[in-house]
Biopython code that builds the backbone (N, CA, C, O; Angstrom):
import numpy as np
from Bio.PDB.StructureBuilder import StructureBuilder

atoms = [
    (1, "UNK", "N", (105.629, 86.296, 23.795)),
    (1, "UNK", "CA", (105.668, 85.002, 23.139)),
    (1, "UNK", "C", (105.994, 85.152, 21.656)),
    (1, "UNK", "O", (106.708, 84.370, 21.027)),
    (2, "UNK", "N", (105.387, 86.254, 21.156)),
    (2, "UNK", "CA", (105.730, 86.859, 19.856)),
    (2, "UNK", "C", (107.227, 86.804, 19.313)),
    (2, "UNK", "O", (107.590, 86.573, 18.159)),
    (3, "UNK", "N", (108.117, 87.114, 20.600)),
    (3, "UNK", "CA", (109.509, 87.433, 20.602)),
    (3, "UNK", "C", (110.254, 85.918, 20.488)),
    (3, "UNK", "O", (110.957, 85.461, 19.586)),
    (4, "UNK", "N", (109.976, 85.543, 21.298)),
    (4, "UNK", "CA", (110.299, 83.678, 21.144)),
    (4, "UNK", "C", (110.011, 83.220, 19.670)),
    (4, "UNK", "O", (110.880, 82.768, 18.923)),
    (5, "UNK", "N", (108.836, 83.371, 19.375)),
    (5, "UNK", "CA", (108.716, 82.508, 18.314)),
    (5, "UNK", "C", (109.447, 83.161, 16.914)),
    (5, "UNK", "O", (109.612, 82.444, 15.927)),
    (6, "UNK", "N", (109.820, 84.433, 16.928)),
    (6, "UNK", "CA", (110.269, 84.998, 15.875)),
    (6, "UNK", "C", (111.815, 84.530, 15.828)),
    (6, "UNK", "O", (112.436, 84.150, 14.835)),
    (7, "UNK", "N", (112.378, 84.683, 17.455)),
    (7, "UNK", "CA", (113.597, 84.373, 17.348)),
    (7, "UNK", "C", (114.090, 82.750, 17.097)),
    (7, "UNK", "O", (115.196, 82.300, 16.799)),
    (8, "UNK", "N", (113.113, 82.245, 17.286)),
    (8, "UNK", "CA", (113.408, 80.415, 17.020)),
    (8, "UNK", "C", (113.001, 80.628, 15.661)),
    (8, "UNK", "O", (113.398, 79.629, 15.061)),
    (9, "UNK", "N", (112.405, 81.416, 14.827)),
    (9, "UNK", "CA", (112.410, 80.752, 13.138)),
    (9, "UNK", "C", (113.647, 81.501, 12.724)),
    (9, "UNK", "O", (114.217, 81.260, 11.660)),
    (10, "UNK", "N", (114.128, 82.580, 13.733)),
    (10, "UNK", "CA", (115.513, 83.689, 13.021)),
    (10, "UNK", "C", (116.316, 82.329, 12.715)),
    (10, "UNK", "O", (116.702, 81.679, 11.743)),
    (11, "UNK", "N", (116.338, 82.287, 13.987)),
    (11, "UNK", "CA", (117.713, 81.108, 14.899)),
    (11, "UNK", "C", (117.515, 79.710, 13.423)),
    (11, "UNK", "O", (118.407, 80.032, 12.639)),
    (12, "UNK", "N", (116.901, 78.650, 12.918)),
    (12, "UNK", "CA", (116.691, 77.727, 12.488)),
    (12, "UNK", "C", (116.211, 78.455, 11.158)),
    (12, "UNK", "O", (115.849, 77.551, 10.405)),
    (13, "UNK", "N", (116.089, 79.374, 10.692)),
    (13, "UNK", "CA", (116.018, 79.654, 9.624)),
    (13, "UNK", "C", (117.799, 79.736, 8.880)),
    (13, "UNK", "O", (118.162, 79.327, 7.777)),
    (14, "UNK", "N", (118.477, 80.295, 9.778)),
    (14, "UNK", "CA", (119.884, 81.028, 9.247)),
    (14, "UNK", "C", (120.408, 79.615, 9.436)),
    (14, "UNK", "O", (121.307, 79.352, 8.637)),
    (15, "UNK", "N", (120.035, 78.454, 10.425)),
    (15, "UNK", "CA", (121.057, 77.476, 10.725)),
    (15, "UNK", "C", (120.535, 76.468, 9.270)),
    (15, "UNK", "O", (121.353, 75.587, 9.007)),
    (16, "UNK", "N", (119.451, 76.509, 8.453)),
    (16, "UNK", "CA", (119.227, 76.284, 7.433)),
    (16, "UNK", "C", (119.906, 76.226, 6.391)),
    (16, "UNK", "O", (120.219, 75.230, 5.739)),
    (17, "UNK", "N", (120.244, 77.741, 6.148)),
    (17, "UNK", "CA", (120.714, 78.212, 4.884)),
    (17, "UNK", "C", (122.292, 77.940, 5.113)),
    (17, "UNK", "O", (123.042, 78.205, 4.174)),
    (18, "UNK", "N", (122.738, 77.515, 6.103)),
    (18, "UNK", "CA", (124.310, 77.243, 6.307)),
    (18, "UNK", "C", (124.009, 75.581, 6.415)),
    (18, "UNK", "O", (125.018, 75.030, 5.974)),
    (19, "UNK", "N", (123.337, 74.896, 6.695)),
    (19, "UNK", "CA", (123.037, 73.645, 6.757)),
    (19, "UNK", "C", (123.071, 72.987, 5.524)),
    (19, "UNK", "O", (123.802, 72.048, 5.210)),
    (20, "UNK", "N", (121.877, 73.783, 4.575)),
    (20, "UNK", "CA", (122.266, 73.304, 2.828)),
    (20, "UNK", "C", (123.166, 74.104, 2.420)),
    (20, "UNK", "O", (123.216, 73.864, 1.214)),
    (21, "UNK", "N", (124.127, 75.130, 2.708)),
    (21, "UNK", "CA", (125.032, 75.090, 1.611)),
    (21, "UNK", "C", (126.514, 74.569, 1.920)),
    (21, "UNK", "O", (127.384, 74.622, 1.050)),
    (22, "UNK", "N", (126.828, 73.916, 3.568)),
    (22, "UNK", "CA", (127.561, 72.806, 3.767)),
    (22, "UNK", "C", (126.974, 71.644, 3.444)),
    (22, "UNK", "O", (127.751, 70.926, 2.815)),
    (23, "UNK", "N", (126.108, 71.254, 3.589)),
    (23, "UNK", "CA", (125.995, 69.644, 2.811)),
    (23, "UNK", "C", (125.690, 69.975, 0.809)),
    (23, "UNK", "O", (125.962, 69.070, 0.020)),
    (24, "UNK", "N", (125.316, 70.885, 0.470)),
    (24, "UNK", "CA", (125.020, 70.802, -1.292)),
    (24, "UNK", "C", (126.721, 71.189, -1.422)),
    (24, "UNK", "O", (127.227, 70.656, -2.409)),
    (25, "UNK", "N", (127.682, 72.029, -0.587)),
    (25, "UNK", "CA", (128.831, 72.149, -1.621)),
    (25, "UNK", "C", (129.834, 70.559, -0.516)),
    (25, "UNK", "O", (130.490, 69.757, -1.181)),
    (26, "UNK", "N", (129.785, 70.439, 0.570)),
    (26, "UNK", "CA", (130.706, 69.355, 0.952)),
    (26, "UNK", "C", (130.816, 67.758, 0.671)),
    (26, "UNK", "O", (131.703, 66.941, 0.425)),
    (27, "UNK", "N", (128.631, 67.795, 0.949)),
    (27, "UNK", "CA", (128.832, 65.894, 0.398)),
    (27, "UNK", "C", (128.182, 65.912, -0.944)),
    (27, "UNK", "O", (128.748, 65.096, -1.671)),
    (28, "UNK", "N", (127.287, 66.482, -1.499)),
    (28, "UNK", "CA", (126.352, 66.558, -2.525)),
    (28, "UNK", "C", (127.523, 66.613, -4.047)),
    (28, "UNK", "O", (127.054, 66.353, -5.155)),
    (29, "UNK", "N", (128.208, 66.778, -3.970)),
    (29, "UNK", "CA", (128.963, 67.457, -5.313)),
    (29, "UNK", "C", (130.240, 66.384, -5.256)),
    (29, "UNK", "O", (130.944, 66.158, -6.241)),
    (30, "UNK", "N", (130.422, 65.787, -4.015)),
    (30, "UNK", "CA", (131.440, 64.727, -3.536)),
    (30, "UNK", "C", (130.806, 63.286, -4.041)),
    (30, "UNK", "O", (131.398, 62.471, -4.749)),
    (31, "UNK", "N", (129.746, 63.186, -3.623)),
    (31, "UNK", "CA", (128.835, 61.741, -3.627)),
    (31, "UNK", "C", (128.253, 61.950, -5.162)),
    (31, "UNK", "O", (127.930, 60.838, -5.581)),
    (32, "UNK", "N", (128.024, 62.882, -6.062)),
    (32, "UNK", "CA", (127.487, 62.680, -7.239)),
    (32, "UNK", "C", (128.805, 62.531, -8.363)),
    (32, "UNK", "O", (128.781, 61.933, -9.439)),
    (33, "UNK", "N", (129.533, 63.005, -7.967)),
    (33, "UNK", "CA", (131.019, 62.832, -8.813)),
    (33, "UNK", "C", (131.380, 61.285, -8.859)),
    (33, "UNK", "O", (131.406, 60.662, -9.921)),
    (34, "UNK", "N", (131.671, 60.689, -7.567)),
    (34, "UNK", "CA", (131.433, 59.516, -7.269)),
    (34, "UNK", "C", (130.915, 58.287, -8.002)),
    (34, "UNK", "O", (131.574, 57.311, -8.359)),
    (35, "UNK", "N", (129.339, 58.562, -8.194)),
    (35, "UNK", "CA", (128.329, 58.257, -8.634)),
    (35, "UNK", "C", (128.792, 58.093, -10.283)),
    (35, "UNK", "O", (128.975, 57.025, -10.866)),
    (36, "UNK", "N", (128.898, 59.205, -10.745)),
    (36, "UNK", "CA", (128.736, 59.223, -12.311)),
    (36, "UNK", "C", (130.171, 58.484, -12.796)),
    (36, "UNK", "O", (130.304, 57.811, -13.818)),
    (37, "UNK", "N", (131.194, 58.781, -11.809)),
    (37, "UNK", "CA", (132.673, 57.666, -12.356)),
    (37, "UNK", "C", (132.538, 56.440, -12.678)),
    (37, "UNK", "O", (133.168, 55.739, -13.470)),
    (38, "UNK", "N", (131.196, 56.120, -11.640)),
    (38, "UNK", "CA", (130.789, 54.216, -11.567)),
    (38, "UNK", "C", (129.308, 54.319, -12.902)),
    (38, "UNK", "O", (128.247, 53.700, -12.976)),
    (39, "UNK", "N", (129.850, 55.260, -13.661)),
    (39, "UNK", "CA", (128.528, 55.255, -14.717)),
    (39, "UNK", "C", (127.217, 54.693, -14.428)),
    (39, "UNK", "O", (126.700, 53.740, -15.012)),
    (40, "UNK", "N", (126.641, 55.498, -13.297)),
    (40, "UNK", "CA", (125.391, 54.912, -12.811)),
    (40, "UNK", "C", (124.689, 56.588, -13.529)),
    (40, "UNK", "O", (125.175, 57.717, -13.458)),
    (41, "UNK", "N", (123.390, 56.105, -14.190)),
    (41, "UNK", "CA", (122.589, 57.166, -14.414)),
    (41, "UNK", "C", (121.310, 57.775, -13.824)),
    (41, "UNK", "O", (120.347, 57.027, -13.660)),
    (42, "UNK", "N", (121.258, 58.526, -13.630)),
    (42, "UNK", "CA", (119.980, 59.145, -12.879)),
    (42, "UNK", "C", (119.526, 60.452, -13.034)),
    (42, "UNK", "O", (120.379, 61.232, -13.456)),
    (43, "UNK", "N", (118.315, 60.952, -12.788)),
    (43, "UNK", "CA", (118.052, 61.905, -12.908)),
    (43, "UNK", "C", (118.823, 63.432, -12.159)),
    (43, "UNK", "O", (119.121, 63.643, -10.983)),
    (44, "UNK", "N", (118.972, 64.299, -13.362)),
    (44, "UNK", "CA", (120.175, 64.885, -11.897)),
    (44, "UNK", "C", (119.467, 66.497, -12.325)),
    (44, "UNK", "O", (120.132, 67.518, -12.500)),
    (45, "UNK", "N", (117.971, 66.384, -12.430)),
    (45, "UNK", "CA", (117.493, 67.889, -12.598)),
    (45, "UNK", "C", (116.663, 67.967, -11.195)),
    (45, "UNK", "O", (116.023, 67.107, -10.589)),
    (46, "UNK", "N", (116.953, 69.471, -10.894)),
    (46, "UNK", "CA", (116.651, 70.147, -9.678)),
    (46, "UNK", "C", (116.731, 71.480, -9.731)),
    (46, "UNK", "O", (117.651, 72.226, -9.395)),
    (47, "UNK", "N", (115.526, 71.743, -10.250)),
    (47, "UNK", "CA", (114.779, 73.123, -10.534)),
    (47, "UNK", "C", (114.794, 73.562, -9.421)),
    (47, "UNK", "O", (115.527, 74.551, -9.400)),
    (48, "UNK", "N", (114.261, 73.297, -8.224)),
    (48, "UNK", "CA", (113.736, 74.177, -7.085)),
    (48, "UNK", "C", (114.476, 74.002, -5.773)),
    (48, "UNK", "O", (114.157, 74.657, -4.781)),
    (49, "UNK", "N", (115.478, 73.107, -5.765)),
    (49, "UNK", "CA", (117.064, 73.242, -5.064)),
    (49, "UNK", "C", (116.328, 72.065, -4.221)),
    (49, "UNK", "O", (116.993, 71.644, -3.274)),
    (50, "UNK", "N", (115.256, 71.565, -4.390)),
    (50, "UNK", "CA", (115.053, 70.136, -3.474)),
    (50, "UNK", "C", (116.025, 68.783, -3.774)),
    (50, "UNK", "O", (115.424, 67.720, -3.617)),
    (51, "UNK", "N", (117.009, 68.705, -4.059)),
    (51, "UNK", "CA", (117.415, 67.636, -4.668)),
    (51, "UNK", "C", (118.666, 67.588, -2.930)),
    (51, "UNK", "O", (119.076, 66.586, -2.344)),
    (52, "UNK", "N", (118.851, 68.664, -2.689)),
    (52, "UNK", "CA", (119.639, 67.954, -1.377)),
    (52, "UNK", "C", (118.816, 68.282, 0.031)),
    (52, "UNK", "O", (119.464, 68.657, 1.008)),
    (53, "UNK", "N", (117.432, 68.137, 0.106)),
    (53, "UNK", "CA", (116.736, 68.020, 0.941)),
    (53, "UNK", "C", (116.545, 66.381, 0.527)),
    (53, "UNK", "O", (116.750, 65.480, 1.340)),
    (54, "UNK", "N", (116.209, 66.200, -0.576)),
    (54, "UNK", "CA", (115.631, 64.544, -0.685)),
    (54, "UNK", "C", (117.427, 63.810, -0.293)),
    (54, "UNK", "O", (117.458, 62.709, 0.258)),
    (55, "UNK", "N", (118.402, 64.330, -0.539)),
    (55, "UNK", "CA", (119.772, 63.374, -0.745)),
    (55, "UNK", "C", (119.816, 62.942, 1.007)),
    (55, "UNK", "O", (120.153, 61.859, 1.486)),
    (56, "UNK", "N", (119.364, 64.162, 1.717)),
    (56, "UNK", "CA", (119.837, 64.072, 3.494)),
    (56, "UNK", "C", (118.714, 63.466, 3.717)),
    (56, "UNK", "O", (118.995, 62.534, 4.471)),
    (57, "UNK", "N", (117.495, 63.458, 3.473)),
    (57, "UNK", "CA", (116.618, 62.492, 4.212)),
    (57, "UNK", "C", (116.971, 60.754, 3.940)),
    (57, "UNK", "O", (117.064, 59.833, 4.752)),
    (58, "UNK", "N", (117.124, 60.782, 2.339)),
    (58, "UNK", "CA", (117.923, 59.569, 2.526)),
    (58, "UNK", "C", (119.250, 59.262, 3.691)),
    (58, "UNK", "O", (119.496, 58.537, 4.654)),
    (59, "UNK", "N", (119.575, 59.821, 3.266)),
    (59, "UNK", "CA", (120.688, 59.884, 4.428)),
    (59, "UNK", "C", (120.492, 59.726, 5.917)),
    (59, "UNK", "O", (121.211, 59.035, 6.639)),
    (60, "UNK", "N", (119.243, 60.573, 6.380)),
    (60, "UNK", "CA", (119.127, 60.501, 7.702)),
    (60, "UNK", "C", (117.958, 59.336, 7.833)),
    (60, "UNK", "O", (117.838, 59.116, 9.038)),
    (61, "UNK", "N", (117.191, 58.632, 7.198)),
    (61, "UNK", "CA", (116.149, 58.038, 7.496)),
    (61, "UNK", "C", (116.479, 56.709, 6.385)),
    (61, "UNK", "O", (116.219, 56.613, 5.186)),
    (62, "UNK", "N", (117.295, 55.560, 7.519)),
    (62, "UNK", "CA", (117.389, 54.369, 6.631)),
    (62, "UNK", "C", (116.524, 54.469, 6.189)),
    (62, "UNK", "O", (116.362, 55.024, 5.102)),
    (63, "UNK", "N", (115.632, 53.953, 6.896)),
    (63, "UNK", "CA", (114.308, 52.814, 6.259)),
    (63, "UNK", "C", (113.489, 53.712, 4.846)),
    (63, "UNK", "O", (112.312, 53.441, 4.607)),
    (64, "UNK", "N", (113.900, 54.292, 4.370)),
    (64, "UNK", "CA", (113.224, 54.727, 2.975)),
    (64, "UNK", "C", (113.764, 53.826, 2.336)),
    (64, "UNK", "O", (114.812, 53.222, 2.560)),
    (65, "UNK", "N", (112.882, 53.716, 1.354)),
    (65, "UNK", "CA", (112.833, 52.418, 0.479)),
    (65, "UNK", "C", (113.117, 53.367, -1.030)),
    (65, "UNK", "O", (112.487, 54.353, -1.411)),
    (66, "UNK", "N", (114.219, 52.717, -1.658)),
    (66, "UNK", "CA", (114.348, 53.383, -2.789)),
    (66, "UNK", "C", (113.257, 53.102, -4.126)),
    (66, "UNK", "O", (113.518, 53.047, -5.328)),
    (67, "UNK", "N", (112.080, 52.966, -3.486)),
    (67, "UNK", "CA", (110.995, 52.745, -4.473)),
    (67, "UNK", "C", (110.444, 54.527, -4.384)),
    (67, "UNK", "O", (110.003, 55.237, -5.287)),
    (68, "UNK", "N", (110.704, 54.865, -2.820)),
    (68, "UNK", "CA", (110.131, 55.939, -3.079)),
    (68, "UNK", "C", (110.784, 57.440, -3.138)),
    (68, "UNK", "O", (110.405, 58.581, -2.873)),
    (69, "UNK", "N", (111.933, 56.834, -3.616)),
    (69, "UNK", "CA", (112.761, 58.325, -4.487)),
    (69, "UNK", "C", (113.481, 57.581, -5.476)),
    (69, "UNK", "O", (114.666, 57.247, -5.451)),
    (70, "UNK", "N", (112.385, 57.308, -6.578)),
    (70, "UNK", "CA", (112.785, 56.848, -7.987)),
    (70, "UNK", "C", (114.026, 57.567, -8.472)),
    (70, "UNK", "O", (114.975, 56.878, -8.846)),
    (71, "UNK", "N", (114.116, 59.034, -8.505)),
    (71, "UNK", "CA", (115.067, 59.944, -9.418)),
    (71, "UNK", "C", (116.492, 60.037, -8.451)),
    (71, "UNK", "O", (117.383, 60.837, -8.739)),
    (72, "UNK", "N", (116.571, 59.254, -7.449)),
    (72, "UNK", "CA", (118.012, 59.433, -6.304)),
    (72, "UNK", "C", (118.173, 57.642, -6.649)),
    (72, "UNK", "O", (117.245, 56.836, -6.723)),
    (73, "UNK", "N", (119.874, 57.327, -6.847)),
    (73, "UNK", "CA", (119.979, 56.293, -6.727)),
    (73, "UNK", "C", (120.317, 56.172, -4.941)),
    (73, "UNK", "O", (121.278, 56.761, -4.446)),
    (74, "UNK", "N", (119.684, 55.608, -4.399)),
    (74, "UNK", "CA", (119.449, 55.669, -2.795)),
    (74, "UNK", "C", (120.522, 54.477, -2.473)),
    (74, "UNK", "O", (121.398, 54.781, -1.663)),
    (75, "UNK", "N", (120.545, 53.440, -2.899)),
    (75, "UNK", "CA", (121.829, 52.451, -2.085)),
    (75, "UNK", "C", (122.794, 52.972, -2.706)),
    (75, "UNK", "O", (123.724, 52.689, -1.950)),
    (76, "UNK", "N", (123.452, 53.814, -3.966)),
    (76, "UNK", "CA", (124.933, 54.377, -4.383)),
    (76, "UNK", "C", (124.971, 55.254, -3.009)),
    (76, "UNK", "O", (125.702, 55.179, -2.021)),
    (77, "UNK", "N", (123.961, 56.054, -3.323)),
    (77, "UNK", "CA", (124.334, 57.526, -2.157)),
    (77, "UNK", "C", (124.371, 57.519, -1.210)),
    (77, "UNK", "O", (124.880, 58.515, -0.698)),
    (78, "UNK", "N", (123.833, 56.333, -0.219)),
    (78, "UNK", "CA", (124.209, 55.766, 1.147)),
    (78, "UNK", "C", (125.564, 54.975, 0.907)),
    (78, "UNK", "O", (126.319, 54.881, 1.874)),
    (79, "UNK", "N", (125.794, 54.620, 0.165)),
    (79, "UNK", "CA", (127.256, 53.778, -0.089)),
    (79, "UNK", "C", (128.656, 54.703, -0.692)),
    (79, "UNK", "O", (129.788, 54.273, -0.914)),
    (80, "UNK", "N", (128.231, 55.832, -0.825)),
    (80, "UNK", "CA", (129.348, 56.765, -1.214)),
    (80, "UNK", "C", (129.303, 57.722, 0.313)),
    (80, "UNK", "O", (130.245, 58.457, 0.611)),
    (81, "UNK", "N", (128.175, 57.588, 1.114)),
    (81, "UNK", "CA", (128.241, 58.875, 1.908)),
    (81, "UNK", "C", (129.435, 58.499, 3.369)),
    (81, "UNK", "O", (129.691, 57.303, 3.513)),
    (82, "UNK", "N", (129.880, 59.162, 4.036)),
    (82, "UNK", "CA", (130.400, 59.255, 5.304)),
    (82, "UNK", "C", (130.142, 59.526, 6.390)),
    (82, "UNK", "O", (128.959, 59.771, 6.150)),
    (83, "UNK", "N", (130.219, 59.686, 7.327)),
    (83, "UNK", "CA", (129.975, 59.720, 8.520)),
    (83, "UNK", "C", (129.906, 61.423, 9.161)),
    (83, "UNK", "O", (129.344, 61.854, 10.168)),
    (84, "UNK", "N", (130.789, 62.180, 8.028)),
    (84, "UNK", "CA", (130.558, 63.668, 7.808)),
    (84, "UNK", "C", (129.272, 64.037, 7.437)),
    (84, "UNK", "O", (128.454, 64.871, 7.826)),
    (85, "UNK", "N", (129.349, 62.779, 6.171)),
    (85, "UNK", "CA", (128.091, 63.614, 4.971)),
    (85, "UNK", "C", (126.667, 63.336, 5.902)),
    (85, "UNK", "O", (125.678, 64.066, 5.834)),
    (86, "UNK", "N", (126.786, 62.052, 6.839)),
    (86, "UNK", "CA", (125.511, 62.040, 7.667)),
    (86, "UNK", "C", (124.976, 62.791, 8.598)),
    (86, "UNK", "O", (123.782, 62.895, 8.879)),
    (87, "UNK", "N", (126.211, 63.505, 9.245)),
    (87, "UNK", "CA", (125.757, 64.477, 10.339)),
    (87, "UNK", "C", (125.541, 65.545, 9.535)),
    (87, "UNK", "O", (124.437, 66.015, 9.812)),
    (88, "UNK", "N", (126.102, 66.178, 8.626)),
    (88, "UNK", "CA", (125.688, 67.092, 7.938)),
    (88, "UNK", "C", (124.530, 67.217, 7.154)),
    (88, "UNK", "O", (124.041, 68.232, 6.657)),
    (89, "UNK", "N", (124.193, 66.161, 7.115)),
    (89, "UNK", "CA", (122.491, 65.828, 6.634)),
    (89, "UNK", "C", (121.875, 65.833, 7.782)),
    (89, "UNK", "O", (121.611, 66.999, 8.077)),
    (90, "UNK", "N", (121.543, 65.143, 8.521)),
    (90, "UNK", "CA", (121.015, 65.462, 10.012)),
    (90, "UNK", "C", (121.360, 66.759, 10.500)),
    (90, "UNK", "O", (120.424, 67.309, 11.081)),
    (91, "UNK", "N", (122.482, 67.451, 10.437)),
    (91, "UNK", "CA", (121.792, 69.173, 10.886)),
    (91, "UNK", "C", (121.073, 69.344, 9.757)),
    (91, "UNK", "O", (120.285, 70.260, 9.990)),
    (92, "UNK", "N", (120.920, 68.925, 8.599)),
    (92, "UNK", "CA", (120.053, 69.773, 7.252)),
    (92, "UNK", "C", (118.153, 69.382, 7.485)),
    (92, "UNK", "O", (117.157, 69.763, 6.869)),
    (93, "UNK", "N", (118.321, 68.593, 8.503)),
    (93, "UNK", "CA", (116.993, 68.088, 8.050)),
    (93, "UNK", "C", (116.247, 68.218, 9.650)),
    (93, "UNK", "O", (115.066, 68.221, 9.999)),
    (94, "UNK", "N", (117.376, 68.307, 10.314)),
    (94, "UNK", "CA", (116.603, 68.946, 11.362)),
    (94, "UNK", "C", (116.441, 70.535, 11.698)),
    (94, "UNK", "O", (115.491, 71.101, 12.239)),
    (95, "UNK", "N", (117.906, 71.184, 11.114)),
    (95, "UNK", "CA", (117.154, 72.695, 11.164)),
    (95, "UNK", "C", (115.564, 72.792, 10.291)),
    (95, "UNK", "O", (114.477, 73.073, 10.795)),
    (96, "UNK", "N", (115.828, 72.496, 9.005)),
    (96, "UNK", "CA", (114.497, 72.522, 7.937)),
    (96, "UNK", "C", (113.391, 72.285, 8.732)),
    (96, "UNK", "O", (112.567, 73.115, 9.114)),
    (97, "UNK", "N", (113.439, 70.620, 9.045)),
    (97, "UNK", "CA", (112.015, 70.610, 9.762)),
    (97, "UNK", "C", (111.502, 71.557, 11.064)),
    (97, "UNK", "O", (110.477, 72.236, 11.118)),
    (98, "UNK", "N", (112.213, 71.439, 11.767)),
    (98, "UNK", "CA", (112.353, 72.946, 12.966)),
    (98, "UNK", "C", (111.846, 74.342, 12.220)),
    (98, "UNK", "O", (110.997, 75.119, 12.658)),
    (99, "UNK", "N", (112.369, 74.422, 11.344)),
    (99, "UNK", "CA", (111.717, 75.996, 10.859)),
    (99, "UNK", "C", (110.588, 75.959, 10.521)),
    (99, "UNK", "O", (109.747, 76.814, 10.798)),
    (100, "UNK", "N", (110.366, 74.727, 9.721)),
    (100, "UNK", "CA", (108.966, 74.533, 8.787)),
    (100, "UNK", "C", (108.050, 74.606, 10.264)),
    (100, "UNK", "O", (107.070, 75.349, 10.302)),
    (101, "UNK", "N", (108.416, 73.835, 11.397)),
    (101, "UNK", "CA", (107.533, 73.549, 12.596)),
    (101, "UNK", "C", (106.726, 74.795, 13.391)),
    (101, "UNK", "O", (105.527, 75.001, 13.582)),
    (102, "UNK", "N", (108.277, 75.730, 13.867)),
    (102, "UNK", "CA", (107.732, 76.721, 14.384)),
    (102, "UNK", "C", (107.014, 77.851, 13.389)),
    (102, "UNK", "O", (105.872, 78.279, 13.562)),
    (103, "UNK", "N", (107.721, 78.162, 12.544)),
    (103, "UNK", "CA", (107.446, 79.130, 11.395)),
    (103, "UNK", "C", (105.582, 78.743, 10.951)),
    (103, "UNK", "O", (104.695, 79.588, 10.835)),
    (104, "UNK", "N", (105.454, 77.384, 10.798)),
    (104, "UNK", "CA", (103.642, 77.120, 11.122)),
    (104, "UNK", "C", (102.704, 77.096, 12.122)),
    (104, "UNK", "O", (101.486, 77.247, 12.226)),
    (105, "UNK", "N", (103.853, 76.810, 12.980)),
    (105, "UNK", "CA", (102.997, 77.294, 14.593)),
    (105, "UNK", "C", (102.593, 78.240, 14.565)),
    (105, "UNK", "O", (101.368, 78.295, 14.671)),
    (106, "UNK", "N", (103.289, 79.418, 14.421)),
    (106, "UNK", "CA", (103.539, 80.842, 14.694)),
    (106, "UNK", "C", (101.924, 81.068, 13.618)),
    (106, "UNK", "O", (100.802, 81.356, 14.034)),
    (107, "UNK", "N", (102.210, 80.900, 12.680)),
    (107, "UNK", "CA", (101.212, 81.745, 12.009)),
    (107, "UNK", "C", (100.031, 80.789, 12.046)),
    (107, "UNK", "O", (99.027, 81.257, 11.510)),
    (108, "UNK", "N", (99.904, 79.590, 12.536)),
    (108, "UNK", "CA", (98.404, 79.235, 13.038)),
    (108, "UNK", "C", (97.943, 80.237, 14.159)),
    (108, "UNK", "O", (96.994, 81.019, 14.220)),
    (109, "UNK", "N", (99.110, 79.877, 15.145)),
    (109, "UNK", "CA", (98.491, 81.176, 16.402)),
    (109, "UNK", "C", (98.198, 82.279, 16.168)),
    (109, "UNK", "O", (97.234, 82.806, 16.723)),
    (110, "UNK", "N", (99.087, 83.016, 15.130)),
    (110, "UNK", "CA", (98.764, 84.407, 14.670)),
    (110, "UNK", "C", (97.369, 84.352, 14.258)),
    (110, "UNK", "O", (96.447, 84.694, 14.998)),
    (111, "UNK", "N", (97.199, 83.848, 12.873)),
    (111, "UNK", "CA", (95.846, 83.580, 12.470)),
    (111, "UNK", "C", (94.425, 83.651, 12.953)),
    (111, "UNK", "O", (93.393, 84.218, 12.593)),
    (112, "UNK", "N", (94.874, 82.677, 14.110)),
    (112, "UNK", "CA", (93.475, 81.847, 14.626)),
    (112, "UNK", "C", (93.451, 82.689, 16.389)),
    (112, "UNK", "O", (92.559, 83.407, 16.841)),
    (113, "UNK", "N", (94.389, 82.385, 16.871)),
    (113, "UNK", "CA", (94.739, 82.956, 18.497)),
    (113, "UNK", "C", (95.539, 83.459, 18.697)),
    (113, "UNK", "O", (96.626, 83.119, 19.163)),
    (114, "UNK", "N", (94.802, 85.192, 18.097)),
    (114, "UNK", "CA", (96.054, 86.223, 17.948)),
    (114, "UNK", "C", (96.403, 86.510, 19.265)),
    (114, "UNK", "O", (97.541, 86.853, 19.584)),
    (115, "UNK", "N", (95.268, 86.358, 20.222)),
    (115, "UNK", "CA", (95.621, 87.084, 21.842)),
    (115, "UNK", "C", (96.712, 85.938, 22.845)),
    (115, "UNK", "O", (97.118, 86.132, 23.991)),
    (116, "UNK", "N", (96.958, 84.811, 21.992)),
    (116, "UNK", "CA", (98.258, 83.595, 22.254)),
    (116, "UNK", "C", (99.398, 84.426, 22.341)),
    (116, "UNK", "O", (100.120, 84.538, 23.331)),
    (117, "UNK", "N", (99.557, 85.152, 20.975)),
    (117, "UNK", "CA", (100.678, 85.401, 20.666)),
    (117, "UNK", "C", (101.626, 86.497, 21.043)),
    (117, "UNK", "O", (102.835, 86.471, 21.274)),
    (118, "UNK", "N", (100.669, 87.554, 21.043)),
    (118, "UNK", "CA", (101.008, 88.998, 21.579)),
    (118, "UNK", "C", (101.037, 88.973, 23.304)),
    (118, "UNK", "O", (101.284, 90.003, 23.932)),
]
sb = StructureBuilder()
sb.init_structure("model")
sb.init_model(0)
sb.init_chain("A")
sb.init_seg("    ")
for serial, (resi, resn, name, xyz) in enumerate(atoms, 1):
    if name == "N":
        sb.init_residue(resn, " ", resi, " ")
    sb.init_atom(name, np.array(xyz, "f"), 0.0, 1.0, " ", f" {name:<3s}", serial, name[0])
structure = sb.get_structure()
């Protein structure tokens, strides 16, 4: 079981790191160029590379309310995005959550019910 679970965080870990760096270099750099032509201002600091995890959840999850991502202008960036930039956010946010999922499974079981795992 050990073997499974290592290979599903391999598997969704790597589909991750190709997930954000097709959506941060294809729609992210497309949709903020966009953005700043129509002199809209916003916060555009992103210390810890979360800024295109928050851009695809907008993206993938209408119903966020742009009250609650003050620093993303949320109706420009749904209104500049495509039908590319959405699926490419939706693989970004479903590999992520998938890794975050198993990758915590794994080490609750490890943790707590090591004889689960082995």
């Amino acid at each position: 079981m050990e073997l499974i679970f290592l290979f599903l965080i391999t598997i969704t870990m790597v589909s991750t790191l190709f997930s954000w760096l097709a959506f941060s270099r294809l729609c992210m750099s497309r949709i903020e160029k966009a953005i700043k032509e129509e002199n809209i201002e916003w916060l555009n600091w992103d210390g810890i590379g979360a800024r295109a995890l928050s851009y695809a959840n907008v993206l993938v999850f209408p119903s966020m309310k742009p009250e609650k991502r003050p620093w993303i202008p949320v109706e420009d960036f749904r209104r500049h995005s495509t039908k590319r930039d959405r699926a490419l956010a939706l693989w970004l946010v479903i590999s992520i959550y998938s890794f975050m999922t198993f990758a915590t499974v794994w080490y609750v079981l490890n943790k707590f019910w090591p004889e689960l795992v082995y």
